[in-house]
C-alpha angles and dihedrals in degrees: 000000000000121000119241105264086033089272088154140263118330112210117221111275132198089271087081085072099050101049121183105278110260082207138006125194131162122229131186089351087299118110125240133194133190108205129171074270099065094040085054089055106042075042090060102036079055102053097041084046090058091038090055091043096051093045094050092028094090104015121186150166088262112048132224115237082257095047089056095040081054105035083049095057097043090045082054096054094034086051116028103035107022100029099036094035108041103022133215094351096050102091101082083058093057090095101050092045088046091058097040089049096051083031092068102031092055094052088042090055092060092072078064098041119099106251094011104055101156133081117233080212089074097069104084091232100073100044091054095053094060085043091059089047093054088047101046084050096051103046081051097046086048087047091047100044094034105024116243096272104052086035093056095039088040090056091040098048129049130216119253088003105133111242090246098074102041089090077069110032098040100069087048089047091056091037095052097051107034102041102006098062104043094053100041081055093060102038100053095057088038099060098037089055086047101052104037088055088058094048092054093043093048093049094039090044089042090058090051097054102040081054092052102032089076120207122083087320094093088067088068091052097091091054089053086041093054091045096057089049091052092043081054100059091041088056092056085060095046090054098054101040092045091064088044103059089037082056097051098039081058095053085035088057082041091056097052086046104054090032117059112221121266 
């Protein structure tokens, strides 16, 4: 946008990602703060809660247009993650990964949405917790199915690994899975959400200020204008597939914990 005495464009900053709290309260002696960001995503919980209770709410043999959209997506996620990733034992998971898996994909969709515009997945917070939760499941699930002896042997020493090099490759054993994988988990879905938000400011804002600049700037509009709308697109993909992968990643942890090493 313009700066105020017409310095030039300002390009969005972090700050878009801490706004000013709408609310503030205290509870239990810990600090809490509702912010745009918070709304988005109880906005979002909400709207993907009344899409999978509609869809499920009148089943039938033949399906409404919302009972295939949400049997699709469940049948994607019971097939094709906890059955075909983890294997025999996977079913149980099929919820959790279910939830994960809409959970993710309806907070992703508002940095598409008109006056929301930003995924809550893109501060760092959010992403972490659900990727505590995913490693605290999985280290249980490992201690429950293995027992914690065999489990914690089993993630610092390799199989087939000669016992001279496990003064090297053990470290990097524990650290991988017990520190590694959670934060490459959040991380990933952190930084694509990030990134993909500032692209779309820069190119929307961009659009804005070469309209309103005057000169032969307005001639360069419709290329930032093209952009944002590819960017767009691209965006749509980015939502879905991050969910996807986070999702994965999740049934992929599960396996190596029901299942020893072999």
């Amino acid at each position: 946008m313009l700066a105020s005495g017409g310095e030039g464009f300002h390009a969005p900053t972090i700050a878009e990602f801490y706004p000013e709290p709408i609310a503030e309260f205290s509870l239990l002696g810990v600090d809490f703060a509702i912010t745009r960001i918070t709304i988005i995503s109880w906005v979002a919980t909400a709207a993907i809660l009344v899409f999978l209770v509609l869809a499920s709410r009148k089943a039938s043999i033949v399906p409404s247009r919302l009972q295939f959209l949400g049997e699709s997506g469940y049948s994607l996620v019971r097939d094709g993650m906890a059955r075909d990733v983890i294997g025999p034992k996977g079913l149980p998971f099929a919820p959790f990964l279910a939830s994960l898996f809409f959970f993710i994909l309806a907070n992703n969709a508002m940095s598409i949405i008109p006056f929301a515009q930003i995924s809550p997945m893109s501060k760092f917070a959010l992403p972490l917790v659900l990727a505590v939760l995913v490693w605290i499941l999985y280290n249980w699930v490992g201690i429950r199915e293995q027992g914690a002896g065999k489990y914690f042997k089993d993630a610092a020493i390799p199989p087939g690994v000669p016992v001279g090099a496990l003064i090297l490759v053990t470290p990097i054993e524990l650290l991988q899975v017990f520190i590694i994988r959670p934060f490459t988990l959040a991380v990933r879905l952190f930084a694509n959400m990030f990134a993909g938000h500032m692209l779309l400011v820069v190119f929307s804002l961009g659009t804005v200020y070469l309209l309103q600049v005057g000169n032969f700037s307005i001639i360069f509009s419709p290329f930032a204008f093209l952009m944002a709308l590819a960017m767009t697109f691209f965006e749509v993909l980015v939502i879905v597939l991050q969910a996807y992968v986070f999702t994965v990643l999740t049934a992929t942890y599960l396996n190596g914990a029901v299942e020893p090493a072999h």
